[in-house]
C-alpha positions, 0 to 999 in steps of 0.5 A, spaced: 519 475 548 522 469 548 526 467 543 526 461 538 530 455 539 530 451 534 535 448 530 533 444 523 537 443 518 536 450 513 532 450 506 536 451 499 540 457 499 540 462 494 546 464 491 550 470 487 545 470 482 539 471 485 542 476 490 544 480 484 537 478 480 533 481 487 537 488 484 534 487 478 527 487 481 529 493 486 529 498 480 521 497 478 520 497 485 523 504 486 521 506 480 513 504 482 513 508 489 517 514 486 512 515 480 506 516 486 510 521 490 512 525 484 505 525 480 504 529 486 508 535 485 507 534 478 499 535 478 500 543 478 504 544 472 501 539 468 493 542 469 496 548 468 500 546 461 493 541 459 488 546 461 484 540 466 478 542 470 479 540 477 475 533 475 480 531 470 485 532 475 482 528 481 482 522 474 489 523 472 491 522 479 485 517 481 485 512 475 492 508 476 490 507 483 483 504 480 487 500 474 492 497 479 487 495 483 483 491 479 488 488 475 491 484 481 488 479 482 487 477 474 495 478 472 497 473 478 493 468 475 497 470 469 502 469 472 502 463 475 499 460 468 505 464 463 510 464 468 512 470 471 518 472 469 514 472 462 508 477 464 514 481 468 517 483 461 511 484 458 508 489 463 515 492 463 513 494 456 507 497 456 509 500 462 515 504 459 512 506 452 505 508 457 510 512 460 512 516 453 505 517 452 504 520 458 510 525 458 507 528 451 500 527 453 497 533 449 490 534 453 486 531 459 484 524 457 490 523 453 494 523 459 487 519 463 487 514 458 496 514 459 495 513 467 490 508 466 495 503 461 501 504 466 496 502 472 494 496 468 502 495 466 503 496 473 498 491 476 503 486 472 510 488 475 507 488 483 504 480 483 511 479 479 515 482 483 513 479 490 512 472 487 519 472 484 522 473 490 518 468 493 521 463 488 528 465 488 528 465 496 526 458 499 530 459 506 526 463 510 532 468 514 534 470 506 528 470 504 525 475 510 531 479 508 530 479 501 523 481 502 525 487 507 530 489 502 525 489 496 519 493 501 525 498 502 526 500 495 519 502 495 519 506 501 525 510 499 522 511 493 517 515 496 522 518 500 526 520 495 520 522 490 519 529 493 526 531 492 528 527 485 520 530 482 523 538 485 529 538 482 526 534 475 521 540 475 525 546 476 529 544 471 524 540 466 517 540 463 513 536 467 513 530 462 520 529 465 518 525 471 514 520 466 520 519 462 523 516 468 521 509 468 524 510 460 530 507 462 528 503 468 524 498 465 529 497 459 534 496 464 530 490 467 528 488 459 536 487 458 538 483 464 531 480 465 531 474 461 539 474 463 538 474 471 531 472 472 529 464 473 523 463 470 517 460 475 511 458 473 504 454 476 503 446 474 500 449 466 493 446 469 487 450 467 486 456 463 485 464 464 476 464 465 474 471 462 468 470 466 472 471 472 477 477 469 470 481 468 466 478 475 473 481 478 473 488 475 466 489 475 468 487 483 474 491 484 473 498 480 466 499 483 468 498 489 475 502 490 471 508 487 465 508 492 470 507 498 474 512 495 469 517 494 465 516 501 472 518 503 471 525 499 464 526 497 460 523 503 454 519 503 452 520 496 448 515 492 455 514 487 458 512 492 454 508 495 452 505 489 458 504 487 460 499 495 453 496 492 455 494 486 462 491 488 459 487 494 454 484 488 458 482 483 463 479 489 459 475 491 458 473 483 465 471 483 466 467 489 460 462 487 464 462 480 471 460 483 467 455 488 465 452 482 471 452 477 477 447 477 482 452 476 479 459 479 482 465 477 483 466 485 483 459 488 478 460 495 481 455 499 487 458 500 483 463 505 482 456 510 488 457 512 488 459 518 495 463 517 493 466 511 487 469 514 489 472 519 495 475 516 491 478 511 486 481 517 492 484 520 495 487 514 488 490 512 487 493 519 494 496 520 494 499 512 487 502 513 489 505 519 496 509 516 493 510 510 488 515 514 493 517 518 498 518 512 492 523 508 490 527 515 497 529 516 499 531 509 493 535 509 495 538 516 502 539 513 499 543 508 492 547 510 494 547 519 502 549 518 502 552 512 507 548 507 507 547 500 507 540 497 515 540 496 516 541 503 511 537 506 513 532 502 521 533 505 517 533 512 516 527 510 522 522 509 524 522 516 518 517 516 520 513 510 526 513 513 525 509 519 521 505 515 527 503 511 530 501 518 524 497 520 524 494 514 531 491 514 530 490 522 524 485 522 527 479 518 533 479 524 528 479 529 523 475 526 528 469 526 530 469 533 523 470 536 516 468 533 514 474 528 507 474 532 512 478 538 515 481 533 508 484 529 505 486 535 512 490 538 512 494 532 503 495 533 505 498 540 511 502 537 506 505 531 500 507 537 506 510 542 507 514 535 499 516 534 498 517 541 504 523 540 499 526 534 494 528 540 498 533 544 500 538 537 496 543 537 493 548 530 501 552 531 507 550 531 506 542 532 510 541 525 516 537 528 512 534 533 507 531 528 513 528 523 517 525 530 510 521 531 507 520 524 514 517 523 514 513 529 508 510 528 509 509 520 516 505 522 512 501 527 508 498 521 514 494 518 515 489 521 507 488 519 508 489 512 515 484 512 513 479 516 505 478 515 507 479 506 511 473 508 506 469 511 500 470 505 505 468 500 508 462 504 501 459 506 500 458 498 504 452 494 509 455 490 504 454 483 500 460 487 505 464 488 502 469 484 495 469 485 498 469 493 502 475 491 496 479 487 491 477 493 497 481 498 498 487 494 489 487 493 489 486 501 493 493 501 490 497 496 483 495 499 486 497 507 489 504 505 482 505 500 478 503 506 481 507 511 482 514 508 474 513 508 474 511 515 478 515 518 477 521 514 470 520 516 471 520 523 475 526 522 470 530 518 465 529 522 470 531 529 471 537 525 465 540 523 463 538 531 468 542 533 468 549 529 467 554 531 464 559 524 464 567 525 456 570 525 458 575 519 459 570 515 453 569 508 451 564 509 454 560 504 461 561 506 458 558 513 456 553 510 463 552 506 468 553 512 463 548 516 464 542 511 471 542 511 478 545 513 480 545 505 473 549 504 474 554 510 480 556 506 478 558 500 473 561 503 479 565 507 481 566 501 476 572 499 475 575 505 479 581 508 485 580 513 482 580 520 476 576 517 480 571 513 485 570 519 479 568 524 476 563 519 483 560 519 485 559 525 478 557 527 478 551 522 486 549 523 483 549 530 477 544 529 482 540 523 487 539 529 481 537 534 479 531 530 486 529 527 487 528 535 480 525 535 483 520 529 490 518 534 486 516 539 482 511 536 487 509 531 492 508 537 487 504 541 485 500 534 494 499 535 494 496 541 488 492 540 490 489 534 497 487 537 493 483 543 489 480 536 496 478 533 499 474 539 493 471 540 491 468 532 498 468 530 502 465 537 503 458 533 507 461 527 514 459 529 520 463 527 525 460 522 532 458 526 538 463 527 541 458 522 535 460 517 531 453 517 524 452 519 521 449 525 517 444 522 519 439 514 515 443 509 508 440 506 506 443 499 499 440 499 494 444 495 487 442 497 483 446 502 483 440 508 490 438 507 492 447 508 487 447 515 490 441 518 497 442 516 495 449 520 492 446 526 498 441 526 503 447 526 507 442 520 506 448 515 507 454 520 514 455 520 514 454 512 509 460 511 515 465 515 518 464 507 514 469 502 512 477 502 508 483 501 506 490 500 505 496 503 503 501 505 504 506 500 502 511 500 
């Protein structure tokens, strides 16, 4: 890498005020992650208490992801249309009195249709929360470190989760880990209005129901069938549900090329940048998101740890994602962010590589040193490609850029827990080996998958149930090696893929301005010349994005 040498004069600094409101805005980006780990170590105890069938506990934890979603895209139109702050308030209204019907839910749906009004509220706070930022951080090298800080709040929420969820349910009843975004969101409420500028879009146009319902009828379908290819297979749920979201997507492309203010402005994907950044977040977030379900699985059926603990296995990795978070922005403004993105790709396929050499005992340390190795490789992907989506969109689309970059990655994580999941399964059932004296029933459970295999071990004698265990923890560790393989080569295929569709993105001075004057224009052709010419480049090293949460 060479680094970059440019010297133009720097944007408009942000002063005390905006750092003080990017403090504002950690706390629901905190609360967010932390309410995914927890829910997770809850989920026991409150099917236990509300009497959930198996189905209703797989809806509790499935809905929030499902509304959040398909809600993105509609609350950053809003957002740009009402001003953002605006929708920020309101959704974290809704979101903390959803979290008091949560937490004294007295039955199954109450509690499903409580984590469908927190998923929808919080599909307002994400888009908001990013779009904010990129309006409060003009100059690229304070916003790339803004922009880290703030995606470091999200991952050390997920690595405190596990630990702030034990001790609250060791002590509490389980409706106390809902109660935690209580005061969180009246914190924000109070100083909100105080801290928080408000930005909005240029008020042209107005929200098209027609392209809400086209959206969700696009989203929702979809992410379920994708997720339940992942659990169920090839069944006609799930691929009718892929099905039916490609349909009525299409249906919502033609009707954004036809409206004068879409719900999603189609254009912006001319940009070269853009798409391109949105390509490498899908990939990069597919592949950790299968990575992230196999090794959760492998902690808990291969190496025998309870969710807690597998949880607290897990912080070493968020940890060094915090680093990588905070580090990115730093490198990124001495050397192009192409370099940067692809180093971190080749660290993360060194990490998957590592995942190959465990075996079905004693593996733990070296599983965490490498998911953890391979999950800090993805953060400067998740800061820099978040600063390139949102800067490539005039500041008037900031929110529909943000909703676009969180759907992006909610799409990547669904997609590839169904990929890679499948090729796993797959791997598994080629590899394991069913003892003969099994009925035939039972052979055909330990044959389908690990989590099967030990509930049928459950029921068997010792010796029995010891030779279906090892068996299917050997054939779970063959196809997580097979997983590594293929994602680690993917890793190293995509850095090659980033250098060459991102080399002529510029990184900002080490005095925090850009390589190239700033050009907002807003129509498609002016976004593809200005990407050709490279004038726009520099500027699109100013904005943010997810991640890879879960």
């Amino acid at each position: 890498m060479e680094p970059n040498t440019a010297t133009e004069s720097p944007g408009p600094k942000a002063g005390k005020r905006e750092w003080i409101g990017l403090a504002v805005l950690a706390l629901p980006t905190l609360l967010l992650s932390l309410d995914i780990s927890v829910l997770n170590l809850a989920l026991p105890h409150l099917s236990a208490d509300l009497g959930a069938t198996a189905t209703e506990q797989l809806w509790i934890m499935d809905i929030y992801g499902f509304m959040i979603a398909g809600f993105l895209i509609t609350w950053g139109a809003l957002g740009d249309l009402i001003g953002r702050r605006k929708l920020l308030l309101i959704g974290a209204t809704v979101f903390g009195a959803s979290s008091v019907l949560a937490a004294f839910s007295t039955s199954p749906e109450m509690l499903i249709a409580a984590r469908a009004l927190l998923g929808i509220s919080g599909a307002t706070l994400m888009p908001s929360l990013l779009a904010l930022i990129s309006n409060m951080f003009r100059d690229p090298k304070q916003q790339g470190m803004a922009i880290g800080a703030w995606m470091s709040c999200f991952m050390g929420g997920m690595a405190i989760g596990p630990v702030v969820g034990g001790a609250m349910l060791q002590n509490w009843w389980w409706g106390s880990v809902f109660l935690l975004g209580v005061p969180v969101m009246a914190l924000l409420l109070v100083l909100g209005p105080v801290l928080l500028p408000e930005h909005k879009g240029d008020g042209g146009g107005k929200l098209d129901l027609v392209s809400v319902a086209l959206s969700l009828l696009t989203l929702l379908p979809f992410v379920y069938g994708v997720k339940h290819l992942a659990i169920d297979g090839v069944t006609a749920l799930s691929v009718g549900g892929v099905l039916v979201g490609l349909v009525f997507g299409a249906l919502f492309a033609a009707r954004q090329r036809k409206l004068e203010h879409p719900l999603l402005d189609l254009r912006l994907f001319a940009n070269r940048t853009l798409s391109s950044a949105l390509g490498v977040a899908l990939i990069s977030s597919a592949t950790m998101g299968g990575i992230t379900l196999l090794v959760s699985v492998y902690l808990q059926q291969v190496a025998g740890l309870d969710p807690f603990i597998a949880g607290l296995w897990l912080v070493p990795a968020f940890a060094l994602a915090v680093l990588g978070n905070m580090v990115a922005p730093a490198a990124a403004a001495k050397y192009k962010p192409a370099h940067v993105i692809a180093v971190g790709l080749l660290v993360t396929a060194l990490g998957l590589v590592l995942l190959t050499f465990t075996d079905s005992v004693g593996s733990v340390a070296l599983v965490v040193v490498g998911y953890a190795i391979a999950f800090a490789g993805t953060s400067p992907m998740g800061v820099l490609s978040t600063q390139l989506v949102v800067g490539s969109a005039p500041p008037e689309k900031a929110g529909a850029a943000s909703a676009l970059s969180e759907t992006n990655g909610e799409f990547g994580i669904s997609f590839g827990i169904a990929v890679l999941g499948t090729i796993g399964a797959a791997a598994y059932q080629s590899a394991v080996v069913v003892p003969r004296d099994l009925p035939p029933a039972d052979a055909e459970a330990v044959n389908d998958s690990l989590p099967a295999a030990a509930d049928v071990a459950s029921r068997l004698p010792g010796d029995l149930a010891d030779q279906v265990l090892g068996a299917a923890r050997a054939a779970f560790t063959d196809g997580l090696h097979v997983v590594g393989w293929i994602a680690g080569g993917a890793m190293v295929l995509l850095a090659a893929l980033v250098v060459a569709v991102l080399r002529h993105v510029p990184a900002p001075s080490a005095e925090g301005g850009q390589d190239e004057p700033v050009d907002r224009d807003t129509t498609a052709q002016d976004a593809t010349d200005r990407d050709t010419t490279g004038r726009d480049a520099a500027r699109q090293v100013s904005e943010e994005q997810h991640t890879g949460r879960r």
